[in-house]
LOTORTI-285482 format. One record per atom (N, C-alpha, C): x, y, z negated; atom name; residue number from 1. Coordinates in steps of 0.02 Angstrom, whole numbers, always signed. Layout:
<<X Y Z> "CA" NUM>
...
END
This chain:
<<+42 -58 +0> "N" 1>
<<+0 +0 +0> "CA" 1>
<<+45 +62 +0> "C" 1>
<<+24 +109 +51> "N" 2>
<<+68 +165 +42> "CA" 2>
<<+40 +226 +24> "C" 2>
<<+87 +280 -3> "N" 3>
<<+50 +327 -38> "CA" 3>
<<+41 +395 +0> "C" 3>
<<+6 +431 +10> "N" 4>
<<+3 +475 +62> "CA" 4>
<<+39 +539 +10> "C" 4>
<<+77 +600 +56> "N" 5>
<<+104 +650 +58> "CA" 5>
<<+72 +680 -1> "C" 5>
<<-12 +693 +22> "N" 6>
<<-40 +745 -38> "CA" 6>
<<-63 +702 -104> "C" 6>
<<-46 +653 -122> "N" 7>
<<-69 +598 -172> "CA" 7>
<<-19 +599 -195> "C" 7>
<<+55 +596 -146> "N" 8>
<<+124 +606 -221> "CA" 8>
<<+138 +665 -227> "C" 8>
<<+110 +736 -205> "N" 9>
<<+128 +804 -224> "CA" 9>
<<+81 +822 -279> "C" 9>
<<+9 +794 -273> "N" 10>
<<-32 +784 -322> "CA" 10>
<<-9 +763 -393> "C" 10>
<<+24 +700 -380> "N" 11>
<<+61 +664 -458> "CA" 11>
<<+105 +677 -475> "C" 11>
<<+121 +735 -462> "N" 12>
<<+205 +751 -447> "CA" 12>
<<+183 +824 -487> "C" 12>
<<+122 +880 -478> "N" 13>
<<+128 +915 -504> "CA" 13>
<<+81 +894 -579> "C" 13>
<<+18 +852 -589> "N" 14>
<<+18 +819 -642> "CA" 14>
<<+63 +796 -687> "C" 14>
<<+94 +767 -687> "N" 15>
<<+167 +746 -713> "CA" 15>
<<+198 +807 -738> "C" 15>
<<+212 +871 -710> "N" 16>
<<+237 +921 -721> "CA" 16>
<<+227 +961 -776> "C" 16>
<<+136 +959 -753> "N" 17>
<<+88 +974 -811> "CA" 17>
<<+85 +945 -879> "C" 17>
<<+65 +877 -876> "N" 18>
<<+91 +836 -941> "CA" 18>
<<+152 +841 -961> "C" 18>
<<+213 +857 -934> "N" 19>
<<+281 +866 -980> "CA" 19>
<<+274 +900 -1005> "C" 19>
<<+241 +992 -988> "N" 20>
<<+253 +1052 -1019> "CA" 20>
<<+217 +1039 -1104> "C" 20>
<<+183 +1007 -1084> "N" 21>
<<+150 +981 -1156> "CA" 21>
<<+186 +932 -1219> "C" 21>
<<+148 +952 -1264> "N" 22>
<<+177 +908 -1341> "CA" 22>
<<+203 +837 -1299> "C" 22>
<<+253 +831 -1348> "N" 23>
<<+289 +761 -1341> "CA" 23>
<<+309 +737 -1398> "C" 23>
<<+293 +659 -1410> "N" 24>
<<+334 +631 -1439> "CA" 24>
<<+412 +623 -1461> "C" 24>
<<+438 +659 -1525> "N" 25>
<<+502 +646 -1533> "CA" 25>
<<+531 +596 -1568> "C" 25>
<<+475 +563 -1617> "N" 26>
<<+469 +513 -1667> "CA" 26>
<<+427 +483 -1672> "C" 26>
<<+401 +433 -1725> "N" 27>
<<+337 +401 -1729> "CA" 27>
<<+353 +345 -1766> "C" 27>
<<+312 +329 -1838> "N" 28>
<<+356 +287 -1882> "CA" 28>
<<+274 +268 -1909> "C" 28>
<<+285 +198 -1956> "N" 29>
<<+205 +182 -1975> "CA" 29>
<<+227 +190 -2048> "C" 29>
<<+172 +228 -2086> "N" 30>
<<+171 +227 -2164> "CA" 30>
<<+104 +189 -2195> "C" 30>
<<+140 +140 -2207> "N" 31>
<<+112 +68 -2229> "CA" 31>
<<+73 +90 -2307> "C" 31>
<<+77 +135 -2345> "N" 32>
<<+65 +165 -2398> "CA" 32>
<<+3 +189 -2372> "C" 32>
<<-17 +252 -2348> "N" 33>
<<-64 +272 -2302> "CA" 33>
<<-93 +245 -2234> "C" 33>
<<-77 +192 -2207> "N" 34>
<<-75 +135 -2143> "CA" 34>
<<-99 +189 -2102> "C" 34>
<<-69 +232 -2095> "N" 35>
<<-66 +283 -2019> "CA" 35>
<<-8 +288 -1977> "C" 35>
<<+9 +307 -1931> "N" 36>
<<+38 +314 -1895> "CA" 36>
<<+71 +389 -1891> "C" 36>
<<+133 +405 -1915> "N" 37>
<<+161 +460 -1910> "CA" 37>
<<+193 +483 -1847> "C" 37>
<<+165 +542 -1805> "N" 38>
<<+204 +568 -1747> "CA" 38>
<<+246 +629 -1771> "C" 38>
<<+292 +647 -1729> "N" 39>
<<+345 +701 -1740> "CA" 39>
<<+347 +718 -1675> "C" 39>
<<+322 +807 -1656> "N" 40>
<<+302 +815 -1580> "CA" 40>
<<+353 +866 -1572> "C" 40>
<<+392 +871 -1507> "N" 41>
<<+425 +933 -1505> "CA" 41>
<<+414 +1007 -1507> "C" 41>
<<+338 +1009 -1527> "N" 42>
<<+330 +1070 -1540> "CA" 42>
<<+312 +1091 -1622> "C" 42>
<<+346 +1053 -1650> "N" 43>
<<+368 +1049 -1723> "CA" 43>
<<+309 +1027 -1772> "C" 43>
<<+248 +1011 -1717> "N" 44>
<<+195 +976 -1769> "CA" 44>
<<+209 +911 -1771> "C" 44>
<<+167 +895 -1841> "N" 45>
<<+158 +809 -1862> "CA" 45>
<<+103 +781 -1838> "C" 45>
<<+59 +737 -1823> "N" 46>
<<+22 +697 -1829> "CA" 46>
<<+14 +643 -1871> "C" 46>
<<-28 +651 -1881> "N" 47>
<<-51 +586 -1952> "CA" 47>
<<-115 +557 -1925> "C" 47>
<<-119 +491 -1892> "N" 48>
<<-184 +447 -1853> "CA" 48>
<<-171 +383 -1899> "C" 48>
<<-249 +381 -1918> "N" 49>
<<-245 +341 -1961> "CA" 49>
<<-262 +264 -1913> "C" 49>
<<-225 +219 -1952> "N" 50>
<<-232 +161 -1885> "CA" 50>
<<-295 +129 -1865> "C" 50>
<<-332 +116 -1932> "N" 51>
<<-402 +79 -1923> "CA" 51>
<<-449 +144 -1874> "C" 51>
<<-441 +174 -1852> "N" 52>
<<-477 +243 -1812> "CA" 52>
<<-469 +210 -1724> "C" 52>
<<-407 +196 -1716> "N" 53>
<<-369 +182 -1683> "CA" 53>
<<-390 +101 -1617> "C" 53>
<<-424 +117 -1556> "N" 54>
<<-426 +69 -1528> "CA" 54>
<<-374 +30 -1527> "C" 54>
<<-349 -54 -1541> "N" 55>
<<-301 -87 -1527> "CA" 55>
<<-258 -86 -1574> "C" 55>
<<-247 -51 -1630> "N" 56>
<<-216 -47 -1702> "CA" 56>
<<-271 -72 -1751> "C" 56>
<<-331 -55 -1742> "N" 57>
<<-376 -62 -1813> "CA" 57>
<<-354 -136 -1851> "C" 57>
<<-331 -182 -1813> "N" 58>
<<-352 -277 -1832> "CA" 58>
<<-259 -272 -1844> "C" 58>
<<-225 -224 -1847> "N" 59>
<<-154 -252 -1846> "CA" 59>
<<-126 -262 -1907> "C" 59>
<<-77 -298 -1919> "N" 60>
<<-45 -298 -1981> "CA" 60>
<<+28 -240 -1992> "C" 60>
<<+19 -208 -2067> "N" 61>
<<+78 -191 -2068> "CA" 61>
<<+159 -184 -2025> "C" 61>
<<+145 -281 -2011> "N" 62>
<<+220 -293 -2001> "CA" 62>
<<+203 -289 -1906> "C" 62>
<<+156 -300 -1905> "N" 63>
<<+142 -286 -1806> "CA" 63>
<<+143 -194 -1800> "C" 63>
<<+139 -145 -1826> "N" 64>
<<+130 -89 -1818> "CA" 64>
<<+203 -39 -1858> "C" 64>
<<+244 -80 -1875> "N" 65>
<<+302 -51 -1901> "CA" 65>
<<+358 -47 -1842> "C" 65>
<<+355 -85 -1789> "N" 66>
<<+402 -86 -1715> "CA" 66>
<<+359 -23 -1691> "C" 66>
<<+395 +30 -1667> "N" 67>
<<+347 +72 -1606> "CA" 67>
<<+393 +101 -1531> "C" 67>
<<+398 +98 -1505> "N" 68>
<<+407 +127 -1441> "CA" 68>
<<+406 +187 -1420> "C" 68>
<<+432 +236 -1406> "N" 69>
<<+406 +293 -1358> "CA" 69>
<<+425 +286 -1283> "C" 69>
<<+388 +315 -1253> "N" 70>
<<+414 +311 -1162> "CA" 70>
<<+466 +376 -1161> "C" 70>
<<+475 +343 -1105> "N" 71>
<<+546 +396 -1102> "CA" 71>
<<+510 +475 -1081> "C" 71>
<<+457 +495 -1064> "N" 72>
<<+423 +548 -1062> "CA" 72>
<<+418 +568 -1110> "C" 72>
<<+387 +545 -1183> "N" 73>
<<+362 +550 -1237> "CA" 73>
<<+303 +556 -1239> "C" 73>
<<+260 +534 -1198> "N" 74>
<<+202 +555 -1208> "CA" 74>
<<+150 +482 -1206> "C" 74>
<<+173 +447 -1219> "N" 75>
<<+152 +362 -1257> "CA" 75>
<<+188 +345 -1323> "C" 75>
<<+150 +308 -1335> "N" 76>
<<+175 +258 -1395> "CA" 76>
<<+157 +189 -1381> "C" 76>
<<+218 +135 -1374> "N" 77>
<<+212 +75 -1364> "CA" 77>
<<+216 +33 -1442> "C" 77>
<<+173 -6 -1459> "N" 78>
<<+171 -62 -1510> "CA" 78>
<<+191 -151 -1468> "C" 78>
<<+246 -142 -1470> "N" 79>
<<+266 -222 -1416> "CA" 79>
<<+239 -297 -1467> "C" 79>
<<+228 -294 -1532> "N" 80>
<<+218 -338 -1554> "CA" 80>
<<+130 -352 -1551> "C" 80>
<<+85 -284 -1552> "N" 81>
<<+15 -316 -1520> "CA" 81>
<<+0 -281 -1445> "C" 81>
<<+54 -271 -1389> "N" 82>
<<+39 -220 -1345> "CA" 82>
<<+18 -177 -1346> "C" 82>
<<+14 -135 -1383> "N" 83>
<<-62 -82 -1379> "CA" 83>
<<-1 -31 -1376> "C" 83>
<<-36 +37 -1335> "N" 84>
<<-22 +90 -1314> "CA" 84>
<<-73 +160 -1321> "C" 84>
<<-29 +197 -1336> "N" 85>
<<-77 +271 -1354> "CA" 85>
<<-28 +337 -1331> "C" 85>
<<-96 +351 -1305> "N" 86>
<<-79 +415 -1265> "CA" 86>
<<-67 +477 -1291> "C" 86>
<<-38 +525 -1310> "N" 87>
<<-5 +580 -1346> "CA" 87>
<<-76 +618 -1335> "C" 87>
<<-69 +650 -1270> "N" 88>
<<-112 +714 -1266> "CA" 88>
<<-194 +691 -1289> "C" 88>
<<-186 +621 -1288> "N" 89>
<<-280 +596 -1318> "CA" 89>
<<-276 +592 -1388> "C" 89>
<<-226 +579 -1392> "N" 90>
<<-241 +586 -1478> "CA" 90>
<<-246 +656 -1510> "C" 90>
<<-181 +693 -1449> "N" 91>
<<-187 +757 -1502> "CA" 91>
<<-271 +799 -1491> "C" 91>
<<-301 +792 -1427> "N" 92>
<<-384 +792 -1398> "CA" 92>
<<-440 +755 -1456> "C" 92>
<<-410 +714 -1506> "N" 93>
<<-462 +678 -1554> "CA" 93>
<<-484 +606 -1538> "C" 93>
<<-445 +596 -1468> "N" 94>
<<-488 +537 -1438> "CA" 94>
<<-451 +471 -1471> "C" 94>
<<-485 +419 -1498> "N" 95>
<<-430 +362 -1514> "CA" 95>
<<-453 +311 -1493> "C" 95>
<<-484 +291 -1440> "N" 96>
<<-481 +254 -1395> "CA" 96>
<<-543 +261 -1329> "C" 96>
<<-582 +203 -1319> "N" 97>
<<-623 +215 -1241> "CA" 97>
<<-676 +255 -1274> "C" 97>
<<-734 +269 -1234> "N" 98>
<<-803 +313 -1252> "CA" 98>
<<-851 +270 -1294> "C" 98>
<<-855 +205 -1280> "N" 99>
<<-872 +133 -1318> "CA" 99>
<<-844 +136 -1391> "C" 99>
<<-771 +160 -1387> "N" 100>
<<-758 +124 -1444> "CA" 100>
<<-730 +208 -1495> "C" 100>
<<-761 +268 -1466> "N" 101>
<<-786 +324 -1480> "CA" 101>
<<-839 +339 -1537> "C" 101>
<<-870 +290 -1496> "N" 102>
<<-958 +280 -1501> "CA" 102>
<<-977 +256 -1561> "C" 102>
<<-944 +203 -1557> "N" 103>
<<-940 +166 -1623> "CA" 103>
<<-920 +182 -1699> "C" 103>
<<-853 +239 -1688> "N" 104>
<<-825 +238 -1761> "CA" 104>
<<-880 +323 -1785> "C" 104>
<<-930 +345 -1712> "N" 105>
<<-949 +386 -1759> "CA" 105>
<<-1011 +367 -1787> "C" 105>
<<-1042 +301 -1743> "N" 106>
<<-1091 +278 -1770> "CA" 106>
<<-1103 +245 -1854> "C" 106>
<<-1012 +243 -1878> "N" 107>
<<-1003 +201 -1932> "CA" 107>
<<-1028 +287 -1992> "C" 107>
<<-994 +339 -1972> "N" 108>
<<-1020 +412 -2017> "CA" 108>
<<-1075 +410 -2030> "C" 108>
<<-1132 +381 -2012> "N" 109>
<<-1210 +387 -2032> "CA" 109>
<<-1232 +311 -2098> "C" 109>
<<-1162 +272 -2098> "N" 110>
<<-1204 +205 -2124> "CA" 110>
<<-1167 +225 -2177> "C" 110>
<<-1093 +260 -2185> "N" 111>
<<-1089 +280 -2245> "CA" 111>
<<-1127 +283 -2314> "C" 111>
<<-1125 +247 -2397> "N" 112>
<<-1169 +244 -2429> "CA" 112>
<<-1131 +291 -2505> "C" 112>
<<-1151 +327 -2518> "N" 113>
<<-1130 +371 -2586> "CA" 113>
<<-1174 +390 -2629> "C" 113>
<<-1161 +375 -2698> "N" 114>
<<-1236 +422 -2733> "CA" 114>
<<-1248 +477 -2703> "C" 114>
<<-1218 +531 -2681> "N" 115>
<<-1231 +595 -2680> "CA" 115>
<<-1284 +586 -2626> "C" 115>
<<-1284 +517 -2564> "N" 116>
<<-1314 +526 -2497> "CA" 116>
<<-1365 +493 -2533> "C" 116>
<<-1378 +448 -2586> "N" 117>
<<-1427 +420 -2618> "CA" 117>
<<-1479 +477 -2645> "C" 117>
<<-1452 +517 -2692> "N" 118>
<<-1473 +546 -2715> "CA" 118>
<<-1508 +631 -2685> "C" 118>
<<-1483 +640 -2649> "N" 119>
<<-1521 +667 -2571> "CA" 119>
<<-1570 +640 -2527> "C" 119>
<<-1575 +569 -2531> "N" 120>
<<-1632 +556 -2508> "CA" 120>
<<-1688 +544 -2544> "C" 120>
<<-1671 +537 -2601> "N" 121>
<<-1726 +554 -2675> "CA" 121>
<<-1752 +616 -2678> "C" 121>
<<-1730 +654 -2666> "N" 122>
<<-1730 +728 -2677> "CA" 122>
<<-1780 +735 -2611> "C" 122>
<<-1756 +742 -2541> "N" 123>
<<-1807 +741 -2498> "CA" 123>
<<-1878 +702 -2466> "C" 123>
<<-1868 +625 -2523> "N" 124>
<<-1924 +580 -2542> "CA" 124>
<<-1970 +626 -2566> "C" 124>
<<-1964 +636 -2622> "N" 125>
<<-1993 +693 -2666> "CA" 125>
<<-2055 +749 -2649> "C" 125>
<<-2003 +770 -2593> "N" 126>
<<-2023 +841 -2553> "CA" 126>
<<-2071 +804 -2492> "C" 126>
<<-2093 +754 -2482> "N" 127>
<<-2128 +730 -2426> "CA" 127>
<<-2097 +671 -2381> "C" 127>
<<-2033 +700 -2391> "N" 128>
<<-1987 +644 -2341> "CA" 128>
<<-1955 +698 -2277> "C" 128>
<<-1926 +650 -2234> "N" 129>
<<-1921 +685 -2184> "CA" 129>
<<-1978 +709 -2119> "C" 129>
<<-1980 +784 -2088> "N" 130>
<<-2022 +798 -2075> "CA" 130>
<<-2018 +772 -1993> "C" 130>
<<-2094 +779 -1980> "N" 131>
<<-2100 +730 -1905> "CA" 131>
<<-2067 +755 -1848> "C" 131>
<<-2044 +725 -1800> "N" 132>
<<-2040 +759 -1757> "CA" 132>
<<-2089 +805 -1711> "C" 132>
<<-2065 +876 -1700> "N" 133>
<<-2129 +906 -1650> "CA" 133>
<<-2168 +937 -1701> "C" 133>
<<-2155 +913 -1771> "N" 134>
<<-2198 +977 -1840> "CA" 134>
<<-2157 +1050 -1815> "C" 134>
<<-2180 +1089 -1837> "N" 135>
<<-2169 +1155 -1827> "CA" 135>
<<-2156 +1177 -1901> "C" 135>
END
């Protein structure tokens, strides 16, 4: 398959674009906090916590303590469960597909605390929640 003229001037100035951006200079796992520490050349940290994390959540300690950077810096390779993560998506919020997006915000609502207990007592009280389309 060959690549046409305006398809590698295309990836060529992409590429360009993504360098000017944060990069990976480091990246170490703190097994204490089980996140993932980045060190970006524009002197920020990142702190991603792993269970957040498509393809880290199920890993162990000792699988997430090897890490990789690409020679760009703008990946992170884990060779002991393959998994890979993209700099500029993480620093964007994203930690993995739209599926698996979907999911960790669907887990924020099942959350259980007195305080969320005791708020729904409180609006029991008052009628409950009001219908949809009430005014």
């Amino acid at each position: 398959m060959e690549i046409r003229e305006d398809e590698f001037v295309a990836a060529n100035r992409r590429g360009r674009t993504a360098q000017a951006g944060p990069r990976a200079l480091s990246a170490s796992y703190d097994a204490e906090n089980r996140s993932v520490l980045i060190t970006l050349n524009n002197g920020l940290q990142l702190t991603v916590p792993a269970a957040l994390v498509q393809g880290l959540e199920a890993a162990t300690p000792a699988e997430l303590e090897r890490i990789e950077i690409s020679p760009s810096g703008l990946g992170l390779h884990f060779p002991d469960i393959d998994a890979d993560l993209y700099i500029p998506a993480l620093i964007e919020g994203w930690f993995g597909s739209k599926s698996w997006m979907a999911k960790i915000g669907r887990q924020g609502g099942t959350t259980k605390s007195a305080a969320k207990a005791e708020a729904a007592r409180r609006n029991g009280k008052l009628g409950g929640r009001p219908r949809r389309g009430a005014a």
